[in-house]
C-alpha atoms as a printed R data frame, in Angstrom:
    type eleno elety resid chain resno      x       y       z
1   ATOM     1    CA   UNK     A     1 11.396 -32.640  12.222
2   ATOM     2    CA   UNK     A     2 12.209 -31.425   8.542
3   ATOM     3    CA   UNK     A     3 14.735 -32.221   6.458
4   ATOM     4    CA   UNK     A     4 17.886 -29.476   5.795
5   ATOM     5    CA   UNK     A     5 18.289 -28.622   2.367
6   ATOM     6    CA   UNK     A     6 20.524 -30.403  -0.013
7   ATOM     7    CA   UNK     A     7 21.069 -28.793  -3.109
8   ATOM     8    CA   UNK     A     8 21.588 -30.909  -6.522
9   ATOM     9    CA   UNK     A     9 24.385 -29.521  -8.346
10  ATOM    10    CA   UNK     A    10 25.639 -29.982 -12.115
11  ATOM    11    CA   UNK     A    11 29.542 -29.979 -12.650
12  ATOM    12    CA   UNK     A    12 30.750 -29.894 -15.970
13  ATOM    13    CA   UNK     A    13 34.483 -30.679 -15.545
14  ATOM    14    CA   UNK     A    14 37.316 -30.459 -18.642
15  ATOM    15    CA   UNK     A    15 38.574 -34.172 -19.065
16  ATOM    16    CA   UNK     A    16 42.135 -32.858 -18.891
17  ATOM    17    CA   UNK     A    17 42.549 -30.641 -15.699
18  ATOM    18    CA   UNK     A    18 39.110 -30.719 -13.877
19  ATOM    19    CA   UNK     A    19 38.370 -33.788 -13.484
20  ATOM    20    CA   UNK     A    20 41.779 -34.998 -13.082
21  ATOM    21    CA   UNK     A    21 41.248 -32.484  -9.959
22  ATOM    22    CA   UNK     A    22 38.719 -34.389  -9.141
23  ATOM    23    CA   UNK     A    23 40.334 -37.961  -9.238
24  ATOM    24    CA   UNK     A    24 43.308 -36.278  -7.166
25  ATOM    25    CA   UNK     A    25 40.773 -35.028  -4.807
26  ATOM    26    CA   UNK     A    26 39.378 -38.319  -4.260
27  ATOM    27    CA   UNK     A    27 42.676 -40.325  -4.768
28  ATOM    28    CA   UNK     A    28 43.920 -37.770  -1.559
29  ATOM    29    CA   UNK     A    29 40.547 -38.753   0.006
30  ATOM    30    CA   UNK     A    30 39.494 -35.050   0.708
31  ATOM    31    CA   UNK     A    31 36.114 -34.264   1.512
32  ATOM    32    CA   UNK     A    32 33.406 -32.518  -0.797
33  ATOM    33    CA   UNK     A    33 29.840 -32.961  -1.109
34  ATOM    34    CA   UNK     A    34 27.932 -36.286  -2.708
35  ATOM    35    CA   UNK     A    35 25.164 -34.365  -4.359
36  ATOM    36    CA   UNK     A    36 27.835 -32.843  -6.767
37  ATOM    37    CA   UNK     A    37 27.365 -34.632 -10.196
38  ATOM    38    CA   UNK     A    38 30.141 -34.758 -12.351
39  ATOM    39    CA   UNK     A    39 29.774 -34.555 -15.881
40  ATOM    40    CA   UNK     A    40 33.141 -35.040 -17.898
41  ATOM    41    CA   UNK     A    41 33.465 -33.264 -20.933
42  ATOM    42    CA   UNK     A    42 36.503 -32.870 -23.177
43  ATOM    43    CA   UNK     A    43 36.833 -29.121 -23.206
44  ATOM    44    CA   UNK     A    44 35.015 -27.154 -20.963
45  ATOM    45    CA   UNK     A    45 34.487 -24.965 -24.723
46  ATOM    46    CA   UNK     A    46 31.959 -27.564 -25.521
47  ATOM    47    CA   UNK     A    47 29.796 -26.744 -22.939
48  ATOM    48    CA   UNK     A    48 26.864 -24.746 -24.765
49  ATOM    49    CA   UNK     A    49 24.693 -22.000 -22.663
50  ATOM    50    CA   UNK     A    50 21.900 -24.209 -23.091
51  ATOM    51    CA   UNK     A    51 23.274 -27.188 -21.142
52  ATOM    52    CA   UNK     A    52 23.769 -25.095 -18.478
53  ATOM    53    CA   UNK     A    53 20.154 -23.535 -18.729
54  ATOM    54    CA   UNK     A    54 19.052 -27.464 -19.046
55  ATOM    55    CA   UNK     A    55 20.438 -28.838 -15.841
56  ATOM    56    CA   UNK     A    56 18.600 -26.181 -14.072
57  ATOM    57    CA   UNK     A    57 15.360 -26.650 -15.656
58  ATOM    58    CA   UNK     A    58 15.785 -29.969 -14.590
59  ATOM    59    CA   UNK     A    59 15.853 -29.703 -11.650
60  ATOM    60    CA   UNK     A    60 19.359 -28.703 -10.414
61  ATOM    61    CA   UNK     A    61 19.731 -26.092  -8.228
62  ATOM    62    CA   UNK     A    62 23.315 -24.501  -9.250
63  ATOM    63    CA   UNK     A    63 25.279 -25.571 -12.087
64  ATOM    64    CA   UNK     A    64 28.820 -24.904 -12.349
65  ATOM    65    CA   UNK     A    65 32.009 -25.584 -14.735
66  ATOM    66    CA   UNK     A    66 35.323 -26.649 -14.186
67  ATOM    67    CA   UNK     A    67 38.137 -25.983 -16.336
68  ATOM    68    CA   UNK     A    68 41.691 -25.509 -16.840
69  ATOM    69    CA   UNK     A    69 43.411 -22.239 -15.647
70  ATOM    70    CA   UNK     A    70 43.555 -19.494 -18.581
71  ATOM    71    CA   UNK     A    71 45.826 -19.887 -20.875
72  ATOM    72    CA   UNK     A    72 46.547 -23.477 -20.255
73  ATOM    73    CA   UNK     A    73 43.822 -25.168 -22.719
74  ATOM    74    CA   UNK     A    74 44.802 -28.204 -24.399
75  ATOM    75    CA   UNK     A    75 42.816 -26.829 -26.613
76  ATOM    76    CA   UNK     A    76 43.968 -23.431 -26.557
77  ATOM    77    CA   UNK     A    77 40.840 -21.556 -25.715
78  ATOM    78    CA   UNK     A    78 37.738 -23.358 -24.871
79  ATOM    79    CA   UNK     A    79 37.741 -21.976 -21.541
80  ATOM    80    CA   UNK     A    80 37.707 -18.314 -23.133
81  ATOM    81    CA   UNK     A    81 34.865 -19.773 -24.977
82  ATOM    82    CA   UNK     A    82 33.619 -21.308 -21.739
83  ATOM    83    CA   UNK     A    83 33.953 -18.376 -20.120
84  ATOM    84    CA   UNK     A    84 31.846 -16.205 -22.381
85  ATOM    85    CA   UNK     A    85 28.849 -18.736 -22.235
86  ATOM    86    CA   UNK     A    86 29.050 -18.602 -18.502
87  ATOM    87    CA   UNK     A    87 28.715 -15.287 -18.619
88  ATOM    88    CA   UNK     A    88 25.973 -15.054 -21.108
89  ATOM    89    CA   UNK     A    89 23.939 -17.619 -18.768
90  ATOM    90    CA   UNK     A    90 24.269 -15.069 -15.637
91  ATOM    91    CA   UNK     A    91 23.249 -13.024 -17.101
92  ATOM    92    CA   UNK     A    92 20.004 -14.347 -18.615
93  ATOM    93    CA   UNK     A    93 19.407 -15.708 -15.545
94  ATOM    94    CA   UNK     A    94 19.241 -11.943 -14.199
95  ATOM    95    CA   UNK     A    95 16.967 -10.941 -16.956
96  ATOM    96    CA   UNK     A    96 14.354 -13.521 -16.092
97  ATOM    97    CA   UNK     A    97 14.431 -12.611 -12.269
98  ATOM    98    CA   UNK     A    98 16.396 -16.020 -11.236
99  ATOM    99    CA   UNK     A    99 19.402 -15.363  -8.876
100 ATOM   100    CA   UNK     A   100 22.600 -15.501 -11.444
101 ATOM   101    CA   UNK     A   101 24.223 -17.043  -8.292
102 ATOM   102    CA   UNK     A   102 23.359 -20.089  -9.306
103 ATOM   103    CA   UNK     A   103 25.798 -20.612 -12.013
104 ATOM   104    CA   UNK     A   104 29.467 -20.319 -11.729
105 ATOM   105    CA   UNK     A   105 32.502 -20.895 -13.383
106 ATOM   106    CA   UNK     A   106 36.033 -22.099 -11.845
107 ATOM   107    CA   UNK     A   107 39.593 -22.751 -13.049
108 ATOM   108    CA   UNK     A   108 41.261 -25.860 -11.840
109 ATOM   109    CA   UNK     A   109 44.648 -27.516 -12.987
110 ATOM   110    CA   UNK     A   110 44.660 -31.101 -12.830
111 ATOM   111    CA   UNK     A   111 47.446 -31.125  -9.634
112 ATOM   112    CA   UNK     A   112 44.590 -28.721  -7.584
113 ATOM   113    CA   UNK     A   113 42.810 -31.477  -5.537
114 ATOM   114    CA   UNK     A   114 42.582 -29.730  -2.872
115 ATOM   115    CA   UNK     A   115 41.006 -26.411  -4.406
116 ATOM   116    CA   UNK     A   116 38.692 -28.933  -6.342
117 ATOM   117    CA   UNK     A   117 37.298 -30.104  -3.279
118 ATOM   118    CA   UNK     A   118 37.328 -26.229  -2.187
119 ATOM   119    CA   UNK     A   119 35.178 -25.103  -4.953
120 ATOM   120    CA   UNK     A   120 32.649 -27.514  -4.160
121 ATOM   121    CA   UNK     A   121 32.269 -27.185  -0.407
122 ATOM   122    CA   UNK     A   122 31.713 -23.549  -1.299
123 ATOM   123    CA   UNK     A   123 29.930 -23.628  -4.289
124 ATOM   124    CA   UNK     A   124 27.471 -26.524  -2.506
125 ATOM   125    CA   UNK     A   125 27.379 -23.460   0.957
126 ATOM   126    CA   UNK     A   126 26.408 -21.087  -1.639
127 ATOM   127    CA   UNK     A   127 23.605 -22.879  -3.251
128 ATOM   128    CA   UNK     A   128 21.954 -24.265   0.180
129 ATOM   129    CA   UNK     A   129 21.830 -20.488   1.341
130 ATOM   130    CA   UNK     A   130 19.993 -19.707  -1.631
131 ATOM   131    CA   UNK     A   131 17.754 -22.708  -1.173
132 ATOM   132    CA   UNK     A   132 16.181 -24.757  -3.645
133 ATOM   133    CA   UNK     A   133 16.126 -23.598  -7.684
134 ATOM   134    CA   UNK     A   134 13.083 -24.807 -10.434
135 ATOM   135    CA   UNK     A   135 11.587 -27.951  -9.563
136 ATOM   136    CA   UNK     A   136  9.830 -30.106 -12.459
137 ATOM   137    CA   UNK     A   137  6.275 -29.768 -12.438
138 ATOM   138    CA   UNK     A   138  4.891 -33.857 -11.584
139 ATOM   139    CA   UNK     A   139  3.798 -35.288 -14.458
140 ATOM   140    CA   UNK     A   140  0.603 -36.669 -14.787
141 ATOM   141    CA   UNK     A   141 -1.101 -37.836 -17.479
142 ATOM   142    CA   UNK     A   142 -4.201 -35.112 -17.470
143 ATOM   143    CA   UNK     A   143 -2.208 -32.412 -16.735
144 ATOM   144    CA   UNK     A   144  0.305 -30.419 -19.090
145 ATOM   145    CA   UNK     A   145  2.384 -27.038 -18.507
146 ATOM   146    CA   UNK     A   146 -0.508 -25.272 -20.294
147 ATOM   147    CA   UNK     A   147 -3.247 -27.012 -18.204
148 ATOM   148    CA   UNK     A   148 -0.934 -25.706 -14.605
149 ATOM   149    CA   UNK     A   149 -0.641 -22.437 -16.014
150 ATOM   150    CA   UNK     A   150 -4.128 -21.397 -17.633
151 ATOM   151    CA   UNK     A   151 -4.888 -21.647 -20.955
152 ATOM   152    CA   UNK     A   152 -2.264 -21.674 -23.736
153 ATOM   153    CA   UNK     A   153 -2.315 -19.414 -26.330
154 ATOM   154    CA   UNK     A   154 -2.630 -20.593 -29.857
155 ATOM   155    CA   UNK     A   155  0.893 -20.703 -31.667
156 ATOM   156    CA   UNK     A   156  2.099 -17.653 -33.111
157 ATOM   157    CA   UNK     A   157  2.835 -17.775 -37.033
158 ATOM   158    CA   UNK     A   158  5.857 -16.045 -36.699
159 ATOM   159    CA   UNK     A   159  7.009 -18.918 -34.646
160 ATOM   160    CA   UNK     A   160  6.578 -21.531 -37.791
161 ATOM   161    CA   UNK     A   161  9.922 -22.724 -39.776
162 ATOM   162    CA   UNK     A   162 10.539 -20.884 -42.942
163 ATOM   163    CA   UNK     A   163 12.037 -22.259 -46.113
């Protein structure tokens, strides 16, 4: 017998509309996966491209972010700015060869518990169809990326700091 599938998936929700989604959502005790992981953040306009790219080299296999609907910011436009990043990440994600699926942005106001919980079942639906993302190599204490992959190149000198 094997085991189905269950994707680990990275939710960066706005403090002010998103996750207060999310507290309606469970306060209205609606249904959405466990293996979403919510990370509360105060504007989804903090969320940098790399924290995105981070969860998935970590080992999640979709990331998304939850904000408030256009135009409604508390902070006027992080979720432009979120937006943007969101963006950006698809489409480095492309340019590498990884499915750009895997990263999503949604708009949520903080009375939409019930598309909250909608946004997850489908989001979660998407990411088990596309099955699992990067998985952390084991660690072990003779072995190193370098060691997995062949030998490592010496570093370049173009890649040193410069005053």
């Amino acid at each position: 017998m094997t085991d189905a599938f269950e994707p680990k998936i990275v939710c960066f929700c706005c403090q002010w509309c998103s996750y207060a989604a999310a507290d309606l959502a469970g306060s209205m005790r609606l249904q959405y996966p466990t293996n979403i992981r919510i990370v509360k953040v105060p504007c989804t306009g903090r969320v940098d491209s790399l924290f995105l790219l981070q969860a998935l080299e970590d080992g999640a296999d979709g990331v998304f972010v939850s904000g408030c609907l256009l135009g409604d910011c508390h902070y006027m436009s992080g979720n432009y700015r979120a937006t943007k990043r969101v963006a950006y990440v698809k489409e480095l994600l492309a340019n590498i060869g990884m499915n750009p699926e895997r990263v999503e942005l949604y708009y949520n106001s903080s009375a939409m518990g019930p598309q909250f919980a909608q946004c997850c079942r489908d989001f979660t639906d998407r990411i088990r169809a596309l099955g699992p993302g990067l998985r952390p190599l084991p660690a072990t204490a003779s072995s190193t990326p370098c060691d997995v992959a062949g030998a490592c190149p010496p570093p370049s000198r173009s890649m040193e700091l410069r005053a």
